[in-house]
N, C-alpha and C positions, 0 to 999 in steps of 0.2 A: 045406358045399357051396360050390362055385366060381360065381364069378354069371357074365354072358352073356361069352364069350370074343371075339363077332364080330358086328358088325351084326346079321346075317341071324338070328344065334339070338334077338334081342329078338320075332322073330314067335311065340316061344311065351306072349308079352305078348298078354290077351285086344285091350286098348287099341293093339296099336301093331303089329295083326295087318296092316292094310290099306294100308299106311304104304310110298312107295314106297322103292327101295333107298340112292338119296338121301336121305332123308327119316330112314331108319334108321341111317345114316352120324352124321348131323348128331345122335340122339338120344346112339347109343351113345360121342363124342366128351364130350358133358357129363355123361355118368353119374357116380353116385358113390356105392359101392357102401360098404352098411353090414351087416356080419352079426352078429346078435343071437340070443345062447346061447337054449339053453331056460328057460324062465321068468322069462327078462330081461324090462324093462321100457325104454321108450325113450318119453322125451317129447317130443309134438309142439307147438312153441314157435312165438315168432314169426320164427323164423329159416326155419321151415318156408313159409312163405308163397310163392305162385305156384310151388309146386316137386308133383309128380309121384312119390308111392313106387309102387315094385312088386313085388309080391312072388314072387320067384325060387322058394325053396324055405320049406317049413313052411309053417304055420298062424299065423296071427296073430290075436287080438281084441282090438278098438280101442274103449276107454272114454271115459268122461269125468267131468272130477272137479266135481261139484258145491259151490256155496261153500259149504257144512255140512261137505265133506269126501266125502259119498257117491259111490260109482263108480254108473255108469252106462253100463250095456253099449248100445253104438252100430250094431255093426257085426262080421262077423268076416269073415275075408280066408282064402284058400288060392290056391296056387301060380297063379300068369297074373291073380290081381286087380290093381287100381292102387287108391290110396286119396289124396285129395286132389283129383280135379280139378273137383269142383265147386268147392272152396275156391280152386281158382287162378283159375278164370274170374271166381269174384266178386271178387276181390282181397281176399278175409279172410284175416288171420291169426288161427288159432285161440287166440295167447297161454298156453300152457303148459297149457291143462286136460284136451289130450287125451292120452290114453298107446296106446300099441301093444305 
């Protein structure tokens, strides 16, 4: 599936509903759109840090890997969630234990 083609379509973003059209200019300018098959895994490192996902299309659920090894389900995401922005206000990075 093709992610947002134009400003205006990031309003199907729960987070970036309210956002004015300047506002959505300036998001949809730094996007960087990644698309992950089915039953991929995609880890979130410290490269992820102050940055904002969203999720366009599909299902996503977001674990976390304990130091024994164990997963630990967090969180699951569908179409118009954001995932991260508590992590960017505090300036954490999660350092590689979370997956999506």
């Amino acid at each position: 599936m093709r992610g947002p083609q134009a400003p205006e379509e990031l309003r199907q973003l729960k987070l970036l509903r309210e956002l004015s059209d300047a506002q959505l200019e300036r998001v949809f300018e730094v996007l960087e759109p990644h698309v992950a098959g089915a039953r991929s895994t995609a880890v979130i490192d410290r490269d992820f840090a102050l940055r904002v996902g969203f999720i366009w299309s599909g299902r996503f659920l977001m674990t976390a890997v304990a130091p024994n090894g164990a997963s630990i389900n967090m969180a699951s995401f569908q179409r118009g969630d954001a995932f991260g922005q508590g992590l960017a206000v505090l300036d954490y990075a999660p350092g590689g234990t979370l997956r999506l």
